[in-house]
C-alpha positions as CSV (number, residue, x, y, z in Angstrom):
1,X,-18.7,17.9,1.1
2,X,-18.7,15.2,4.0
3,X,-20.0,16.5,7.4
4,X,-17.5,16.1,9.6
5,X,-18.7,15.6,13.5
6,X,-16.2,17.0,16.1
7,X,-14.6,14.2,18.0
8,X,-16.8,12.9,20.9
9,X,-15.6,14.0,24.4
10,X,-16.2,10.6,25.4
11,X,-16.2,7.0,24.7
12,X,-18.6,4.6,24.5
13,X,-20.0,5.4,21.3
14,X,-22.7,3.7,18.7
15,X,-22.0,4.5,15.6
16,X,-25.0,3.5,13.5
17,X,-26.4,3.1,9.9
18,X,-22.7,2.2,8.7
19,X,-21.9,0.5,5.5
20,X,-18.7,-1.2,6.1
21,X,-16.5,-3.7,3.1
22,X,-17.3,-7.1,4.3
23,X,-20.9,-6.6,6.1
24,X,-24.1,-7.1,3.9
25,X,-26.6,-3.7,4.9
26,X,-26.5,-1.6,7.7
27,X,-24.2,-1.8,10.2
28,X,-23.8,-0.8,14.3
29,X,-20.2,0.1,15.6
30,X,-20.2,-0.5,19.0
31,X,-16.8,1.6,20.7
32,X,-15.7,1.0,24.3
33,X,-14.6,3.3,26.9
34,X,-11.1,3.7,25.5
35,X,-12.2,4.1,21.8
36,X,-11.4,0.5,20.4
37,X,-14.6,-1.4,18.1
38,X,-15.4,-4.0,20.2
39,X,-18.7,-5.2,17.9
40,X,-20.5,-5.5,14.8
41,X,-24.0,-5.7,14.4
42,X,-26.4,-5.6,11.6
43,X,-29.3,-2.4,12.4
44,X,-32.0,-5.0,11.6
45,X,-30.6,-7.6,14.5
46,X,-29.9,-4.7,17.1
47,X,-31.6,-5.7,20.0
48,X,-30.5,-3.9,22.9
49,X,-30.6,0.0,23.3
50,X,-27.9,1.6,21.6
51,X,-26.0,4.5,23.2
52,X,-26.9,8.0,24.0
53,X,-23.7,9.0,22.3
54,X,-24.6,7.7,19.1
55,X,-23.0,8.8,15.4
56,X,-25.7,8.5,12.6
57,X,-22.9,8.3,9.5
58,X,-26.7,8.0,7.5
59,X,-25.5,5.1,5.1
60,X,-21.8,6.6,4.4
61,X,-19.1,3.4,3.7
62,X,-16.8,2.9,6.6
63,X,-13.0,1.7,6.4
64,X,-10.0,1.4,7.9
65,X,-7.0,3.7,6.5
66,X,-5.4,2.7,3.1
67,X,-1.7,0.7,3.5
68,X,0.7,2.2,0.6
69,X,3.1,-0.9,0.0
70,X,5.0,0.8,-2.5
71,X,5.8,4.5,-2.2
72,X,9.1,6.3,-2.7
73,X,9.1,9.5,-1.0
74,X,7.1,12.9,-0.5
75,X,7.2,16.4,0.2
76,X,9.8,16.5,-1.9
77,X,12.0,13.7,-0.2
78,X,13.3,10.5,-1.6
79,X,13.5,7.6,0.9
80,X,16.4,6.5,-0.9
81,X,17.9,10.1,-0.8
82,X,17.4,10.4,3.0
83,X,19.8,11.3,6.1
84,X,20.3,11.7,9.3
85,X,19.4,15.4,9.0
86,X,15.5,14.1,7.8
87,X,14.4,12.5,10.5
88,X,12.0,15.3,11.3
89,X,11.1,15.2,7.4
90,X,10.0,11.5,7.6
91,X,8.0,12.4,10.8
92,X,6.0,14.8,8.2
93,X,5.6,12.8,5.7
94,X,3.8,10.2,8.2
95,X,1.4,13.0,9.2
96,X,1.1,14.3,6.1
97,X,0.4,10.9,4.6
98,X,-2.1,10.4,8.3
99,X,-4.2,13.3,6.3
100,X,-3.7,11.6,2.6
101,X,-6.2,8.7,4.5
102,X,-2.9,6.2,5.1
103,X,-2.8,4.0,8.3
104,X,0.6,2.8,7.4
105,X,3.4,2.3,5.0
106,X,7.0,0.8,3.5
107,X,9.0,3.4,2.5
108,X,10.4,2.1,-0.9
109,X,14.4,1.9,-1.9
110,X,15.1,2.2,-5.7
111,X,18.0,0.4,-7.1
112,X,21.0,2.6,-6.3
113,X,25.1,1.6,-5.0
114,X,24.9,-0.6,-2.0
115,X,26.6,2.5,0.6
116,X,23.4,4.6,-0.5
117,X,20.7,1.5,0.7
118,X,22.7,1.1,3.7
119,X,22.4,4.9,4.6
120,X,18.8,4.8,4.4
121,X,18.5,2.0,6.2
122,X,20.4,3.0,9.2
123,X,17.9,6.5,9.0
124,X,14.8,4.5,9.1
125,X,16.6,2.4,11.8
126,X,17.1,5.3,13.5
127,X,13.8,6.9,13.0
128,X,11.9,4.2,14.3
129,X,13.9,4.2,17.1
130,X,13.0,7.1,17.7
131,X,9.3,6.9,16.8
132,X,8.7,4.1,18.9
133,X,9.9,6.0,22.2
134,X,7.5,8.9,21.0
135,X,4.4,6.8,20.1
136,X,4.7,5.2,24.1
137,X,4.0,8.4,25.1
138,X,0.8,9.2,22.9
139,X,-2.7,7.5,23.5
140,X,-2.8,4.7,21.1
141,X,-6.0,5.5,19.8
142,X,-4.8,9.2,18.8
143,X,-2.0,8.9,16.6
144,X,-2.7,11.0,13.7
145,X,0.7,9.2,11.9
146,X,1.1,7.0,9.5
147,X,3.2,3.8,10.9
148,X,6.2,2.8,8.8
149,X,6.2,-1.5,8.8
150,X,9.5,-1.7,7.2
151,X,10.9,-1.1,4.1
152,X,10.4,-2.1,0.3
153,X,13.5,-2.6,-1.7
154,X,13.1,-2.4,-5.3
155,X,15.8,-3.6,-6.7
156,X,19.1,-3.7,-7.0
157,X,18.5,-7.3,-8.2
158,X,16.3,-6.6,-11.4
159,X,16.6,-7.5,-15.3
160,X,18.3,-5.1,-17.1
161,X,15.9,-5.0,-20.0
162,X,13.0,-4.5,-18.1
163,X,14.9,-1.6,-15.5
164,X,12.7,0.9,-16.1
165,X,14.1,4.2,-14.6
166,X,16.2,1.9,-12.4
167,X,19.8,3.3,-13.0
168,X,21.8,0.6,-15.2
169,X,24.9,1.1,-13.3
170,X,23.7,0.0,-9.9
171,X,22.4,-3.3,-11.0
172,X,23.3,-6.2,-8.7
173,X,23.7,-10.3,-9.9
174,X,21.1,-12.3,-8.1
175,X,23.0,-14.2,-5.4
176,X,23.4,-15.1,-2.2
177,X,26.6,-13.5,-1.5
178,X,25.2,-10.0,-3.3
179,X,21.9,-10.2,-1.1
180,X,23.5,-10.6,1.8
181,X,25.5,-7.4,1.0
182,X,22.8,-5.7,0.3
183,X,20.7,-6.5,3.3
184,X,24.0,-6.3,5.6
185,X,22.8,-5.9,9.5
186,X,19.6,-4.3,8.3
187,X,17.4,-7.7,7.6
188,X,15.0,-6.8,10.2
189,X,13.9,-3.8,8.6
190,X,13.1,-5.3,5.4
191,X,9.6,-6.5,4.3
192,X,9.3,-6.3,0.6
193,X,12.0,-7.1,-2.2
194,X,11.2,-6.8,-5.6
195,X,13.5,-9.1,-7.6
196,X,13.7,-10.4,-11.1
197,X,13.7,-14.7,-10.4
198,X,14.8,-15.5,-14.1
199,X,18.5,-13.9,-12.6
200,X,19.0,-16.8,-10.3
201,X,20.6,-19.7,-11.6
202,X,20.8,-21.2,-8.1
203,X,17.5,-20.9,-7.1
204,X,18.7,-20.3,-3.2
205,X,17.8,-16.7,-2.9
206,X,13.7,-16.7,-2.9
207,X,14.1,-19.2,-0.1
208,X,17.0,-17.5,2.2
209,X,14.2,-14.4,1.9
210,X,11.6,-16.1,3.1
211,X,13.4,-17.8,5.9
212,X,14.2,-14.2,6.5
213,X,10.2,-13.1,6.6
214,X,10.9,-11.0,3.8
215,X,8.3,-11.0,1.3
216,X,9.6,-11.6,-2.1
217,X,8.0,-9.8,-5.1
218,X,8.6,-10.4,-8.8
219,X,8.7,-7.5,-10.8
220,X,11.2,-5.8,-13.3
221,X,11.8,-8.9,-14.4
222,X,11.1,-10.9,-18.0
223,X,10.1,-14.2,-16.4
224,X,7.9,-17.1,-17.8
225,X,5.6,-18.8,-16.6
226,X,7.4,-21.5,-15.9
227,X,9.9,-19.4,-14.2
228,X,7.5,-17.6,-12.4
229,X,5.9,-20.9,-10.9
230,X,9.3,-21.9,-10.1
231,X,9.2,-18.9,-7.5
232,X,5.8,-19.3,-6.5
233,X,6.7,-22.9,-5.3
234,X,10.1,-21.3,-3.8
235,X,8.4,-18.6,-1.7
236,X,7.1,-15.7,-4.0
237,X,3.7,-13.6,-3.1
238,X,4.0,-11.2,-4.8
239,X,4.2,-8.9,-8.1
240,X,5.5,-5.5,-7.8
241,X,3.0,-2.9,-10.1
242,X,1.1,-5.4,-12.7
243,X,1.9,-5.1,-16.2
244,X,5.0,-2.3,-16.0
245,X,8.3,-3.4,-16.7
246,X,7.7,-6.6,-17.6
247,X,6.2,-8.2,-20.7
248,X,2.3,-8.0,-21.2
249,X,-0.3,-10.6,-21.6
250,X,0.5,-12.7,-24.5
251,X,-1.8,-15.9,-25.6
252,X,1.4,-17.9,-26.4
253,X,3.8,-16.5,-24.3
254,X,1.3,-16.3,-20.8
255,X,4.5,-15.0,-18.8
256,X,5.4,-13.7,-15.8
257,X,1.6,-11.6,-15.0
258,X,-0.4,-14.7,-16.6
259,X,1.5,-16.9,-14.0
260,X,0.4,-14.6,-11.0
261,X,-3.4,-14.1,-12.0
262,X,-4.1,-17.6,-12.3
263,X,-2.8,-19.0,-9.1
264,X,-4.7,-17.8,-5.8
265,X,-2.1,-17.1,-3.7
266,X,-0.2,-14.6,-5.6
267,X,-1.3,-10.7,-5.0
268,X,-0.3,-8.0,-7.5
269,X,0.1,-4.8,-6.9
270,X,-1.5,-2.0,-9.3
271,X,-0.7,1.6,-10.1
272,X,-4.5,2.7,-10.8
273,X,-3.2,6.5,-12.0
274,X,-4.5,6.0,-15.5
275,X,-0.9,6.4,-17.2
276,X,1.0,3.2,-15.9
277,X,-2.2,0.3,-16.8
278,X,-4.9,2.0,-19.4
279,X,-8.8,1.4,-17.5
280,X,-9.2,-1.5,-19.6
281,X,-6.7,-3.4,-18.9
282,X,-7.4,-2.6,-15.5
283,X,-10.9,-3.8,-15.8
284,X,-9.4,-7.1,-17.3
285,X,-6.7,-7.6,-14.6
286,X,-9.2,-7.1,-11.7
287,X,-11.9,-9.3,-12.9
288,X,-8.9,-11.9,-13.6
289,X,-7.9,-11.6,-10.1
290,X,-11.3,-11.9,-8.6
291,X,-10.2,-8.3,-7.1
292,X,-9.2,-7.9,-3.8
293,X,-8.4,-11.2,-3.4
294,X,-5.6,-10.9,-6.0
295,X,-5.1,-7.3,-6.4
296,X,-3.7,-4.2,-3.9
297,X,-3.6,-1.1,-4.9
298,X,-0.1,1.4,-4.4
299,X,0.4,5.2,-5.4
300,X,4.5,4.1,-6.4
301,X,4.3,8.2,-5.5
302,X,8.0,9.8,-6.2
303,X,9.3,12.4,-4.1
304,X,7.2,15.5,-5.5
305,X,4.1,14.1,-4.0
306,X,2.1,16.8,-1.9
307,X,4.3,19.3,-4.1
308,X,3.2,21.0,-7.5
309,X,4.1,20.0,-11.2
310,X,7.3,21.0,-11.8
311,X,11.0,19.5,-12.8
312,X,12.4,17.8,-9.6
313,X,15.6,16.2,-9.0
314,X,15.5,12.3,-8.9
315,X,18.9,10.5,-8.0
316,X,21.5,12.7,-10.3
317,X,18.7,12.7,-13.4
318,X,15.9,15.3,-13.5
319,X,12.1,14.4,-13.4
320,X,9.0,16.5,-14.5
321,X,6.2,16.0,-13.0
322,X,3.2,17.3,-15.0
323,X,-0.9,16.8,-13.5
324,X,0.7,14.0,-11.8
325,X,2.9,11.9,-13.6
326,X,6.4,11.8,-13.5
327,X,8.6,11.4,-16.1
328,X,12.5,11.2,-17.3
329,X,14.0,13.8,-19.9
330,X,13.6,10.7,-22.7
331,X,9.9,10.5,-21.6
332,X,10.9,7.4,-19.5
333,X,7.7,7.3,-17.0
334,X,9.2,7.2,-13.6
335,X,6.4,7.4,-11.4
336,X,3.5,9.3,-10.3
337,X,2.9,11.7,-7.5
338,X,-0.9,11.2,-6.8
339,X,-1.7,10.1,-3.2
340,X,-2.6,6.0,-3.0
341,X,-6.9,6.6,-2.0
342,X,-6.7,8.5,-5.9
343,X,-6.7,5.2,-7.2
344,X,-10.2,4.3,-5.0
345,X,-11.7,7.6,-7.0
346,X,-10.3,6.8,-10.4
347,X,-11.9,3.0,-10.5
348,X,-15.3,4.1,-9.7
349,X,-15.0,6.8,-12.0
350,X,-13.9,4.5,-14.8
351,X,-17.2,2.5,-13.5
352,X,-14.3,-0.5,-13.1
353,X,-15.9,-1.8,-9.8
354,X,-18.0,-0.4,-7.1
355,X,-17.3,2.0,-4.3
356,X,-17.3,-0.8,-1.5
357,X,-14.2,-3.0,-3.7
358,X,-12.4,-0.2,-4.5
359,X,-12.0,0.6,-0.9
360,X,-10.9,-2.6,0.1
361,X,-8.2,-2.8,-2.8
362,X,-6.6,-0.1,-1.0
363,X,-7.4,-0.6,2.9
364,X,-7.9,-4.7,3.2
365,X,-6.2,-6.1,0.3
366,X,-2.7,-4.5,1.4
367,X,-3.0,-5.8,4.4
368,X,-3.8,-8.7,3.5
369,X,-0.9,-9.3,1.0
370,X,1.8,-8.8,3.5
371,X,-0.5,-10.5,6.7
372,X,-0.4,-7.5,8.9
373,X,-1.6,-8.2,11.9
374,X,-4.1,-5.2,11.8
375,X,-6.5,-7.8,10.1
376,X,-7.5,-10.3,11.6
377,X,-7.8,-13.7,10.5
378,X,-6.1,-13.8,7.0
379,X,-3.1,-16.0,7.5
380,X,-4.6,-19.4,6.7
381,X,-3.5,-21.5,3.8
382,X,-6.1,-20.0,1.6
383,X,-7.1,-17.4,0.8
384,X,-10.7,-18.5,0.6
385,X,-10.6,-19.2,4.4
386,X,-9.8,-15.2,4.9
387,X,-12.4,-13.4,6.6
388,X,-12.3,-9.3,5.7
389,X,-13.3,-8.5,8.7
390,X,-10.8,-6.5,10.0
391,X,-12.3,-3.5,12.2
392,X,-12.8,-4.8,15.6
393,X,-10.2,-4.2,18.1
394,X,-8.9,-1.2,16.1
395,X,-8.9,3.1,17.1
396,X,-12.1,4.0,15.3
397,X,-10.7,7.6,15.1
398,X,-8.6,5.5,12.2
399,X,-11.4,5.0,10.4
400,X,-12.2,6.7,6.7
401,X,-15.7,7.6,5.9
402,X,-16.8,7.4,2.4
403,X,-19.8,9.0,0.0
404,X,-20.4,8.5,-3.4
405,X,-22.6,11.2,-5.1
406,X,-23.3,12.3,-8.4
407,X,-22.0,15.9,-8.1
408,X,-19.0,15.3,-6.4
409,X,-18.3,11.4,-6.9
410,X,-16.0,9.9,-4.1
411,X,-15.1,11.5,-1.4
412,X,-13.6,10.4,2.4
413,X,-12.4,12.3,5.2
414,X,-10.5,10.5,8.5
415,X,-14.4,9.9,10.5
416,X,-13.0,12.2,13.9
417,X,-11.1,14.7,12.2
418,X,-11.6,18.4,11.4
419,X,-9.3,18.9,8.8
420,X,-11.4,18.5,5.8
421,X,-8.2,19.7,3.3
422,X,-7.6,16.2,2.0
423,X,-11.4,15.6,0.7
């Protein structure tokens, strides 16, 4: 088990011999007076005298908190079952999700009847009202909350083929005039939506979303290639869980996932649970991708997350949910409920990639997908001018701290806290 060192009663801190994603060899944290990283150093450069209040982390990995771009509800709440009544839920979930090792997230709407999304949306509206006149009150580098950055709509706009759990009946046509419904007053709140781009003949809607600065995603969805290009060109970034519900690799046929690995700008997001993508293909997609420059990892975590296996409700259908995975009666899989940093343990368990990538799939590649400001300079053209750099001028009581033994494999605890529950 990690040590875990009580908070320090005071800042400026040096916390030294730290391995952080980005940094070649040992690292020194330099924190001012109010808690914030202010500078990097390497321990073999350090020149001047470090602090008396100094952290030894003795070669442990380093991170911000994981960014979950794709999750659809916990302690047994669906976000797109949620009401006025749940406000105080949702403020649970983003502490309990705080302790799951998650800076922030999108709360994710599946395809349901257009009075349903709008009800949701007006909660989160609501609740962030509400959260930002609470957060003003808190010191900003104590939050011990997750942040909610908007919301993810999956669907209603998705191929009916490739639906997945998806409920046939709600299914939308991909226009303007339906995603303008759907969106209503609420546009603002929006920062993913997964479509299906082979549904719009009038190639207008990618665009309107982007002017919007909503992120469009491709998923659900039995694109081309050529379809999927089409997209890229209008305004797509990304792919909504790589290789589910939509058609797999294929040396004639490249498709939709072929189209997205080979062009630099595209990120795909990945469900590493080990029941959505088998290991292998896993191992393929992220050497494809050159990692976590093309690949983010998201739990896609249903409702019964934090909760034991069982049989759950899940719109008007029934799920069971059995050492993690969620499925329909007809053995439909309709999710999973393992927290987002499981997917950090499974690939170095699967020896897919090492410790020090598998972090940054799930802390710096999320980010970096939807250009959150909390990294810093990853908005250029390219994604070969990014820098992963993104620590300084961030709470380092928000930081994760990572081992990697033998007996116990990965493990990471929040670097200031005293709750070691979620090891």
């Amino acid at each position: 088990m990690l040590p875990v060192p009580s908070p320090p009663l005071n800042y400026p801190l040096d916390i030294i011999n730290a391995r952080l994603v980005g940094y070649k060899g040992l690292q020194r944290v330099a924190v001012n007076t109010a808690g914030i990283i202010t500078r990097i150093s390497p321990m073999s450069k350090a020149r001047t005298r470090l602090n008396p209040r100094s952290l030894d982390v003795t070669s442990s990995w380093l991170s911000l908190g994981g960014v979950d771009l794709q999750i659809n509800g916990a302690l047994g709440l669906a976000f797109t079952d949620v009401q006025m009544q749940d406000i105080a839920q949702i403020q649970k979930i983003c502490e309990f999700l705080w302790h799951q090792g998650v800076d922030a997230f999108l709360p994710t709407l599946v395809t349901t009847s257009i009075a349903k999304i709008h009800q949701s949306l007006e909660v989160f509206t609501e609740f962030q009202r509400q959260y930002s006149q609470s957060i003003a009150s808190r010191p900003f580098n104590s939050p011990n909350t997750a942040t909610i950055l908007g919301i993810h709509l999956e669907g209603p706009f998705l191929n009916p083929h490739k639906r997945g759990a998806h409920p046939q009946e709600h299914l939308l046509p991909l226009t303007l005039e339906q995603v303008k419904l759907v969106l209503g007053d609420y546009e603002h709140l929006i920062k993913i939506m997964t479509l299906a781009p082979e549904l719009d003949s009038t190639e207008t809607v990618i665009p309107y979303l982007k002017s919007k600065g909503i992120k469009v995603s491709l998923g659900h969805s039995l694109a081309t290639a050529d379809q999927a290009n089409l997209a890229w060109g209008q305004g797509a970034s990304l792919v909504t869980h790589a290789f589910n519900t939509m058609p797999p690799l294929h040396h004639r046929q490249p498709g939709l996932l072929a189209a997205a690995i080979t062009n630099p700008d595209i990120y795909c997001g990945l469900i590493a649970d080990g029941q959505h993508v088998d290991p292998l293909m896993i191992k393929l997609l992220l050497a494809a991708s050159n990692y976590e420059e093309g690949i983010f990892l998201v739990s896609d975590a249903l409702s019964p997350l934090g909760l034991e296996d069982g049989s759950y409700p899940w719109d008007q259908r029934q799920i069971e949910v059995c050492q993690g995975t969620a499925r329909l009666k007809d053995r439909t899989l309709a999710g999973t409920t393992l927290p987002l940093l499981m997917g950090v343990k499974n690939l170095v368990k699967w020896n897919i990639c090492p410790l020090e990538q598998a972090i940054a799939l799930a802390t710096i590649a999320p980010r970096q997908a939807i250009s959150w400001k909390g990294v810093s300079d990853i908005t250029t053209q390219h994604k070969s001018d990014r820098k992963p750099h993104p620590y300084l001028d961030q709470p380092v009581n928000c930081m994760l701290r990572w081992t990697n033994t033998p007996e116990e494999g990965v493990r990471w605890s929040r670097l200031f806290s005293p709750n070691i529950a979620y090891l």
